[in-house]
C-alpha positions in Angstrom: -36.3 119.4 34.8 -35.9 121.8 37.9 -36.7 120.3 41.2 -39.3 122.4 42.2 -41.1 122.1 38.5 -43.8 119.5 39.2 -44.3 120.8 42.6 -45.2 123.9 40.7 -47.5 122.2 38.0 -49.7 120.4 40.9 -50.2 123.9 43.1 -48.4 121.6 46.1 -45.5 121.9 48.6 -43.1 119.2 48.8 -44.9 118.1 52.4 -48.3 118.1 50.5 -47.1 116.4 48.0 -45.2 113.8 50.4 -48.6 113.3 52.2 -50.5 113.1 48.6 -48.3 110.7 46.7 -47.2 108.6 49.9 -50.7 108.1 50.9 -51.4 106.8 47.0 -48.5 104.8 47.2 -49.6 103.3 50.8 -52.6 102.5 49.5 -51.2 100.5 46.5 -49.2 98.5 48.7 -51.7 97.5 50.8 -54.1 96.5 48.0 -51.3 94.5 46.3 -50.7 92.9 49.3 -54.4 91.6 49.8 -54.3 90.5 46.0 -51.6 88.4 46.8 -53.3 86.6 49.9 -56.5 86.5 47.7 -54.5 84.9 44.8 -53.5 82.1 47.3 -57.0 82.2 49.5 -59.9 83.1 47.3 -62.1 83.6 50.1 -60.2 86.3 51.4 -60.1 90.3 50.2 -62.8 89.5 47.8 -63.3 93.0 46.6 -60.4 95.0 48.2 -58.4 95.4 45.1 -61.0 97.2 43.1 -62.2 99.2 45.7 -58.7 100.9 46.2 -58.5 101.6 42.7 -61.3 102.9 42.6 -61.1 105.1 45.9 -57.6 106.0 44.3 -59.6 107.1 41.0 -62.1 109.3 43.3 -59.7 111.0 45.2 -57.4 111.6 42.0 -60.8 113.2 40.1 -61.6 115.1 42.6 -58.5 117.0 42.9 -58.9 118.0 39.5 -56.1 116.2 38.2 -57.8 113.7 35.7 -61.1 114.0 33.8 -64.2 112.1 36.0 -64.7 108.5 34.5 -67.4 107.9 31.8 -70.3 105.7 32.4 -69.3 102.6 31.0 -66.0 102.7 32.9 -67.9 103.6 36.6 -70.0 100.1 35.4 -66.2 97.9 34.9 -65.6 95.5 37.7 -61.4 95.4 38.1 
């Protein structure tokens, strides 16, 4: 695979795609990291996992890069 091939497929430079993907992976960290302090306090982060996934989902459909979710799957609680 050349370097510059997935750049290519997404329409992005390498700094868009640095600011893209990093702020998708900040995100996940974050998340994972309230998951693991609401694993241990119950109380706490209640509903911050699921709503990164599914502001991650949002902002991944409306780039065009996945199809928009059905339904049923907009009615699933993570």
């Amino acid at each position: 695979m050349r370097i510059n091939q997935h750049l290519e497929e997404v329409g992005e430079t390498y700094g868009e795609h640095m600011v893209h993907a990093g702020s998708y992976g900040v995100t996940l960290v974050v998340a994972g990291l309230a998951c693991l302090v609401h694993a241990a306090l119950p109380f706490l982060f209640e509903r911050t996992g699921s709503a990164a996934i599914k502001s991650l989902h949002a902002r991944m459909a409306a780039r065009g890069r996945m199809d928009p979710p059905t339904a049923a799957e907009l009615m699933y609680q993570i």
